[in-house]
Structure formats: structure tokens, C-alpha cells
C-alpha positions as CSV (number, residue, x, y, z in Angstrom):
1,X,75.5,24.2,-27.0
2,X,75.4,27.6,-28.6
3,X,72.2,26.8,-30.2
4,X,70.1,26.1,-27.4
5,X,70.6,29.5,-26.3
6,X,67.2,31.5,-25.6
7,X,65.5,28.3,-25.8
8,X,62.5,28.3,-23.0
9,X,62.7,25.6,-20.5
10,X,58.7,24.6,-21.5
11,X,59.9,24.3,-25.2
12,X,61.3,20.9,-26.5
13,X,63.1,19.5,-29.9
14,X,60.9,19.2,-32.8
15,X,61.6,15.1,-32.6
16,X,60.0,14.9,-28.8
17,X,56.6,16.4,-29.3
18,X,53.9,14.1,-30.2
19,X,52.4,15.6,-33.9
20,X,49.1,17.2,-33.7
21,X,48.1,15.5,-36.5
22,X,48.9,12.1,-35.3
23,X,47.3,13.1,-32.1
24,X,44.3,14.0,-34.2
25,X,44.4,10.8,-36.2
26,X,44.2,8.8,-33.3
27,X,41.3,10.4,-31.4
28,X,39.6,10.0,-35.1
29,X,40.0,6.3,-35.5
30,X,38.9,5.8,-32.0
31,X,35.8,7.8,-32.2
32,X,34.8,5.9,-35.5
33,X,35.7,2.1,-33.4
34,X,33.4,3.8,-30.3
35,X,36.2,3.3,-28.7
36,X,37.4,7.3,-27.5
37,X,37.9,7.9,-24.1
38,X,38.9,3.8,-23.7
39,X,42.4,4.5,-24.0
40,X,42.9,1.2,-25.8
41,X,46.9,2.1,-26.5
42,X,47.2,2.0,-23.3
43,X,47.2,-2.2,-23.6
44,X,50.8,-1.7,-25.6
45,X,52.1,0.9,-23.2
46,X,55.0,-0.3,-20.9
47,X,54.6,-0.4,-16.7
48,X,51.8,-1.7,-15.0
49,X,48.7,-2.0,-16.9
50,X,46.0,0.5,-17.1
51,X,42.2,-0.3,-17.0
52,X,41.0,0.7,-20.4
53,X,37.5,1.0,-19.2
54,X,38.6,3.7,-16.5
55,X,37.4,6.9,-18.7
56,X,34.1,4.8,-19.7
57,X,33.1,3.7,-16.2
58,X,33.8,7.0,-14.7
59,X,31.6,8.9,-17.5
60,X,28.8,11.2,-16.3
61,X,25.1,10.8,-16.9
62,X,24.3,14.0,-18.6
63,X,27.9,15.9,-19.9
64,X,27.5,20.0,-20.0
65,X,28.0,21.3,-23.3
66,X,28.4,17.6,-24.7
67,X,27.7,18.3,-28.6
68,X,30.9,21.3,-28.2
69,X,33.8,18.4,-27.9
70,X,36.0,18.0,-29.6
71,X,37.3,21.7,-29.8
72,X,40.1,23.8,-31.0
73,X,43.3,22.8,-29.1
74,X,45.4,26.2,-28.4
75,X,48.9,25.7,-29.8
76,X,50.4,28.5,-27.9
77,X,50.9,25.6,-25.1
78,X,53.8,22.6,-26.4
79,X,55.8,19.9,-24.0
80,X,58.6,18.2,-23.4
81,X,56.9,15.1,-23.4
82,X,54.0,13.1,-25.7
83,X,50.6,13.5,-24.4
84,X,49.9,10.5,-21.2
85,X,48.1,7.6,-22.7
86,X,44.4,8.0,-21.5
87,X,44.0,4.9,-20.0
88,X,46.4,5.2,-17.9
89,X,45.0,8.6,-16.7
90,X,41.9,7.9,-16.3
91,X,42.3,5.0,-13.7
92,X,45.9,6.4,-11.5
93,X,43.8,9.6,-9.4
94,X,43.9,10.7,-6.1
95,X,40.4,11.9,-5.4
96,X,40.8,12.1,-1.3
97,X,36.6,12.1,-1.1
98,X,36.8,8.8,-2.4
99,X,39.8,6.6,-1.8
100,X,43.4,7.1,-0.5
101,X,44.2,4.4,-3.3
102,X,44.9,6.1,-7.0
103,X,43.3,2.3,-8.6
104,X,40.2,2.7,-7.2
105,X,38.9,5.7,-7.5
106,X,38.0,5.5,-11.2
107,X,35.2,3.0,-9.9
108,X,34.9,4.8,-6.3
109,X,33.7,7.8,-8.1
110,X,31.3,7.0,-10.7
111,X,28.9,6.6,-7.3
112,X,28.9,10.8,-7.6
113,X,25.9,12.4,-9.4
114,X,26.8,15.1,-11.7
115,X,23.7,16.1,-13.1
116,X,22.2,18.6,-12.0
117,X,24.9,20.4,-11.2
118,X,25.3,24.2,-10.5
119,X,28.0,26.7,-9.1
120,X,27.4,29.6,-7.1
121,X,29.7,32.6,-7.1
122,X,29.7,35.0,-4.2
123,X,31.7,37.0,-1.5
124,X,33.5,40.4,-2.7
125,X,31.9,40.3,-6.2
126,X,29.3,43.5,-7.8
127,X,27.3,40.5,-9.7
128,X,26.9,37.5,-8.0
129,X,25.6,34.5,-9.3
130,X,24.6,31.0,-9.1
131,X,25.1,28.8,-12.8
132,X,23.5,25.7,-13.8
133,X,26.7,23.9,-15.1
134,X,25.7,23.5,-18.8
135,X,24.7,27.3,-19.1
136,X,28.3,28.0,-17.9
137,X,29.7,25.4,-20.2
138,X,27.8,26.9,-22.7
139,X,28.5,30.7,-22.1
140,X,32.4,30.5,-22.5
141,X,35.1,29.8,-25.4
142,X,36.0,26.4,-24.8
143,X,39.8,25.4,-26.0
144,X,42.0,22.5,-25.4
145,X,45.3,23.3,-23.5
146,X,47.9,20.5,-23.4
147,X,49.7,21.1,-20.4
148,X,51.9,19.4,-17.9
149,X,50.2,17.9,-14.5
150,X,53.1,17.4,-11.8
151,X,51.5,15.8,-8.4
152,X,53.0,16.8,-5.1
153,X,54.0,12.9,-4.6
154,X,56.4,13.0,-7.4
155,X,54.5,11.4,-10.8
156,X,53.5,13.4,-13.8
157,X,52.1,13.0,-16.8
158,X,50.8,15.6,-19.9
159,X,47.1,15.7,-20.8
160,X,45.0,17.5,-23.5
161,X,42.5,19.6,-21.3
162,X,39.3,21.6,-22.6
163,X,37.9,23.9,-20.3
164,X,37.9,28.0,-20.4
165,X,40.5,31.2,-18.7
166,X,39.7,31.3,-15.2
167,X,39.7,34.7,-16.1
168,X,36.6,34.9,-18.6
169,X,34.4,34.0,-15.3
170,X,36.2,36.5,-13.0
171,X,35.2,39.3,-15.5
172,X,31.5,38.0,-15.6
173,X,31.2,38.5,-11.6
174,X,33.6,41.7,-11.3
175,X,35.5,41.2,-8.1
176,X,35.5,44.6,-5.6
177,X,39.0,46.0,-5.1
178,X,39.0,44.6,-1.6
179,X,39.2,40.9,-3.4
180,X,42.5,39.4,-2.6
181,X,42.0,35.6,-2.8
182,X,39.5,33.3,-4.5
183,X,38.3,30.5,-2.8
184,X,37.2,26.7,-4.4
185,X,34.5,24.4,-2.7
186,X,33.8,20.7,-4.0
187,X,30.6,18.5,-2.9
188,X,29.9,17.2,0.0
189,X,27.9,14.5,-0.1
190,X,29.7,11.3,2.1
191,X,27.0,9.0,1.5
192,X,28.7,8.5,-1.9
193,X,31.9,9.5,-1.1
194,X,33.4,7.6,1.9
195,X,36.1,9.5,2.8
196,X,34.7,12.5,3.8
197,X,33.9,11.5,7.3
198,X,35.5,13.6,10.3
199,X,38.6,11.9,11.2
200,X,40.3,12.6,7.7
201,X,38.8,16.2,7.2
202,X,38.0,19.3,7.4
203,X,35.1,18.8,4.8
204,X,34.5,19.7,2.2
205,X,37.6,19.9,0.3
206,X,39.0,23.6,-0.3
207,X,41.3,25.3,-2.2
208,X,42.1,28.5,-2.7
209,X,44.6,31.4,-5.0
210,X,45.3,35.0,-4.8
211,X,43.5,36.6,-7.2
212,X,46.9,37.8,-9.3
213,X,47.3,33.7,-9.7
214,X,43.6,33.2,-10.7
215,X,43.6,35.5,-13.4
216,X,46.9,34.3,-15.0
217,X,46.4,33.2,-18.5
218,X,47.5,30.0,-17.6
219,X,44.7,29.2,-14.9
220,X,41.8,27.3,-16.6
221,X,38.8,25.7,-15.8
222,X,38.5,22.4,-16.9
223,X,34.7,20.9,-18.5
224,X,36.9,18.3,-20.5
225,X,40.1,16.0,-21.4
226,X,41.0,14.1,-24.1
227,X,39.0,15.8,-26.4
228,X,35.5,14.8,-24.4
229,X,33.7,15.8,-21.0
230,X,35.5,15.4,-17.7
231,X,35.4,11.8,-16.5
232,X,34.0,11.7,-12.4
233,X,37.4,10.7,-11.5
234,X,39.1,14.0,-13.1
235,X,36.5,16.1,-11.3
236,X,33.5,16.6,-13.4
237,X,31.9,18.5,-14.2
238,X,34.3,21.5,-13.4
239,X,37.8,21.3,-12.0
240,X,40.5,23.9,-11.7
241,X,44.0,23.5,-13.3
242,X,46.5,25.6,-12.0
243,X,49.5,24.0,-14.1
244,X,52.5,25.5,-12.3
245,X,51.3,24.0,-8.9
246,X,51.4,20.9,-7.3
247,X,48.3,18.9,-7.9
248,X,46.6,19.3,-4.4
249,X,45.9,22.8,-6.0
250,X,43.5,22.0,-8.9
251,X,40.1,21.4,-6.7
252,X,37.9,18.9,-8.4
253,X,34.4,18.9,-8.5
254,X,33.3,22.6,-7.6
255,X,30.3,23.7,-6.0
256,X,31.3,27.3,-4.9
257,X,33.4,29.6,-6.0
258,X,34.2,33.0,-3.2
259,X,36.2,36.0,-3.7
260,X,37.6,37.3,-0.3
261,X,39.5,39.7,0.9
262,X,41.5,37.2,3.9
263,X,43.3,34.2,3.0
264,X,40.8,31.0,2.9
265,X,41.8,28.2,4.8
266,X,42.9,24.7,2.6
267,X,42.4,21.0,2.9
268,X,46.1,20.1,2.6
269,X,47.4,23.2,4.5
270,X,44.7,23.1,6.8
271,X,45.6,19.0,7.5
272,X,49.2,18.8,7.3
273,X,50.8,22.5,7.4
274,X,54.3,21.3,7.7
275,X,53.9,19.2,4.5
276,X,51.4,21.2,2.2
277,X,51.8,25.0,2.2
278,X,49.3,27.3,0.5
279,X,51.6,28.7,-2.5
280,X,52.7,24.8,-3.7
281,X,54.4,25.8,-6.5
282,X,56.7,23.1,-8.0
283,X,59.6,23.7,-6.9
284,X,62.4,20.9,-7.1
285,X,65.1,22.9,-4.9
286,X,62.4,21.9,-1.6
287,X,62.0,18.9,-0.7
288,X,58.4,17.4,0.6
289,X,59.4,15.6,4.4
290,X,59.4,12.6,3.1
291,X,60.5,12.4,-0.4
292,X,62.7,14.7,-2.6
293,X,60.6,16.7,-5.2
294,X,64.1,16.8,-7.5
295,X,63.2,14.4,-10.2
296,X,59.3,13.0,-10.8
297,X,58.0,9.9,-12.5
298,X,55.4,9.8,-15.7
299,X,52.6,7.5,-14.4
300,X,52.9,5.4,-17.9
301,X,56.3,4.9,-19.3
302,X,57.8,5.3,-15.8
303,X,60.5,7.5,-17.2
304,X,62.2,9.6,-14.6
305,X,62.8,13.4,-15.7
306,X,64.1,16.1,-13.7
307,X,61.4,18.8,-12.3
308,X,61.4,22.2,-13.8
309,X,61.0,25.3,-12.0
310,X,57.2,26.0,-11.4
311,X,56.6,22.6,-14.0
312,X,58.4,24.8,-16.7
313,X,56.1,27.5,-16.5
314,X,58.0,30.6,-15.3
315,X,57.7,32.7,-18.1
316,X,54.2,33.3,-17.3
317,X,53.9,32.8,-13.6
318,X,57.6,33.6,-12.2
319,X,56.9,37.8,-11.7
320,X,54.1,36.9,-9.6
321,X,56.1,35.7,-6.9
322,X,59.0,38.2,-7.1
């Protein structure tokens, strides 16, 4: 075992990594078929079938930034696993606002209008602003970041995101020294989305990081996946990815975006403290109530791998909480 020595725990064998190139390839014969976002492999892969018309339904009207995709993927960031078939991606999402079951929100969601769409920033900031989505889009250095997605409720899976450092937009607002957290809003709007009525809230949904874990290289703000604008279902037109926490973290759909100098109140931790606490790192040593967090479950081979320390992601995130 000598040889594995100094090896990473985020870095795999040559033979497990899906090939860019193939990767490439694929996304390449699907765009020419009109076929790219269908996940169509999806109809070979093993477990319960996908819908292949998840990514497609779930499209929105007027993408930000459309004519950017496909961009540069950043190959700083490998796995230890191939890159989740899209279909099955696109249609197995929890999106609270819309459905407590992952099967329907694809269709669920396509209800929500995404265009026009803007984001304020405010709170502790010296230039606060308010963007019209495809400005923002538009303003930043998009990139592609394959990175592993680990849900609180044990399933996985690795997708290619595009989207921008959530610390490119931090430096556009400057944040005052008394800025300690930053604070995520999504839509409300429950006349398309059914959930969001009383008894299952507080609406809207919120999320929140300190501002150490916001400007961590790995923190990104996500426009895209699969090489094309976010479906509705993934959050369009801006969702956070915070890759080293459980899912609940990465706020889809955001509307507002406050630096504070308190800590925000959550959704999760706010509903259910003694299930969902505000740090939610992955952490496979501490088990959830009802479910150990040991081992978790890739939504479309159903292979069941052992959960690594902050998703495998402690070289950049582990000093943060020491």
C-alpha cells in the first residue's frame, strides 16, 4: 500500500475517472442529434428508470448568458466517481417549494417563471446593488466545476456545474468589516409553488454561510450544469453550491443575497433544529436521527460508497473549522 501514500482522499485511480474527452464527445454527439440536456444514456443505465425529458421540460424560457455554454471546465476539480447520467439528475430533486416527492418536481417546477429575474445585494456591504440576472451572468468568468453533490438523506451523485467563485461577487459589493455571515433568499411566489403555504414553512426558503465559508474557492454560484443553463428543477437561474455540505445548504433559486453581522436564521435549522444544524458539513462519524450518514447511495447505478470527510473536500475547507 506504500504507493497510495500522500494520495488525497478527493483524488482517484486514473481507470475510475470518466475521460474528458469522452465526456466531451458525448455532449458533442448529443448537441448535433438535439438531443443535449435529454440525458438519453440514461435509458441504458441500471436502477429505476429516469425520465429523459426531465432537463427539457424543466428548461427556462429565456436562459441568462445562453450563447456562453458550453465553457471551459476547470480541471483542478477530479472524482472518485464518473459524472451522474443527466437524466437521472435532472428528474430525482428535492425542491421543498414544490413537492416533498424527488419524481415530481421536474414537472412541479417548470410552473416557476424565470425570466425576468434579478438579485438584490444588501445589508453590511459599501456598494449595494440590485442585478438583472443576465447582466450578472454576463459580468463574471463562467467555468465548469465537476464536483461531488452529497444530500443530507444519504444519495449522491457527481455533476458538471457552470457557474462563477462566490467570491468574484463578494468583491463587486465589498462587505464592511462588521460582515460575519451571508444570507441566501429564494422566491416566493406559492401560487406556483404549492408548498410554500404556512404549515410547512417559514417562507421563503433561507440559507445562510459565514463569510470565511462563502469566500472559499470552492463555493460557486451556479448559472448552469451539464454544459447548459440551469434547469427550474436545479434552481435556475442562480443556485449556490457549497460542495462540502449537505445539500439543504446550496439555496436554489435566489432572489437576495444579505451580508450581516448576526447569524441568519435557516429553513432546515429553523424547522427541525435537532435534525438540521446550521454548519451541515458531511460528516459520516454523525449520524442524522433517523438514518446513519456512514455510507451514501449514487442516485443512478445505486452503488453504495462510503462518505468522506466534508464529501472529500478537506484540503480546502478543513482549517476553517479548526
Amino acid at each position: 500500500m506504500a504507493h497510495l501514500i500522500g494520495r488525497r482522499a478527493w483524488r482517484i485511480r486514473e481507470r475510475a475517472v470518466t475521460p474528458e474527452a469522452i465526456f466531451r464527445q458525448r455532449r458533442q454527439l448529443l448537441k448535433a442529434a438535439g438531443f443535449l440536456g435529454l440525458g438519453l444514456a440514461g435509458m441504458t443505465s441500471p436502477g429505476c428508470g429516469p425520465a429523459n425529458d426531465a432537463a427539457t421540460i424543466g428548461a427556462q424560457e429565456n436562459p441568462p448568458g445562453r450563447d456562453l455554454y458550453p465553457v471551459r471546465q476547470n480541471s483542478r476539480f477530479i472524482l472518485d466517481r464518473p459524472v451522474t447520467v443527466e437524466a437521472y439528475a435532472a428528474s430525482y430533486n428535492n425542491f421543498y417549494e414544490f413537492s416533498v416527492f424527488k419524481s415530481r418536481v421536474y414537472r412541479n417546477a417548470a410552473r416557476l417563471m424565470t425570466s425576468p429575474w434579478q438579485i438584490e445585494l444588501a445589508g453590511l456591504v459599501e456598494k449595494p446593488r440590485t442585478f438583472d440576472i443576465d447582466e450578472l451572468v454576463r459580468m463574471m468568468n463562467l467555468e465548469e466545476r465537476v464536483y461531488r453533490f452529497r444530500c443530507v438523506e444519504a444519495w449522491a451523485m457527481a455533476v458538471p456545474w457552470t457557474g462563477f467563485p462566490m467570491l468574484e461577487l463578494i468583491n463587486k459589493v465589498q462587505p464592511l468589516s462588521q460582515a460575519r455571515y451571508v444570507s441566501f433568499t429564494t422566491f416566493m411566489k406559492p401560487e406556483v409553488a404549492s408548498n410554500q403555504n404556512p404549515s410547512k414553512g417559514p417562507w421563503p426558503y433561507t440559507e445562510a454561510l459565514t463569510m470565511a465559508e462563502a469566500m472559499n474557492e470552492l463555493t460557486l454560484l451556479a448559472t448552469g450544469i451539464y454544459g447548459h443553463p440551469l434547469p427550474k428543477q436545479h434552481g435556475a437561474p442562480l443556485r449556490l453550491v457549497v460542495p462540502w455540505k449537505y445539500g439543504f445548504k446550496s439555496i436554489k433559486s435566489i432572489v437576495k443575497i444579505e451580508f450581516t453581522a448576526e447569524q441568519p436564521r435557516t429553513f432546515w435549522n429553523t424547522n427541525r433544529p435537532q435534525e438540521y444544524d446550521f454548519v451541515a458539513n458531511v460528516d459520516p462519524k454523525v449520524a442524522h436521527p433517523r438514518w446513519s450518514q456512514a455510507t451514501e447511495k449514487l442516485i443512478d447505478t445505486g452503488e453504495r460508497r462510503a462518505t468522506l470527510p466534508y464529501n472529500g473536500y478537506g484540503e480546502w475547507v478543513a482549517k476553517l473549522y479548526s
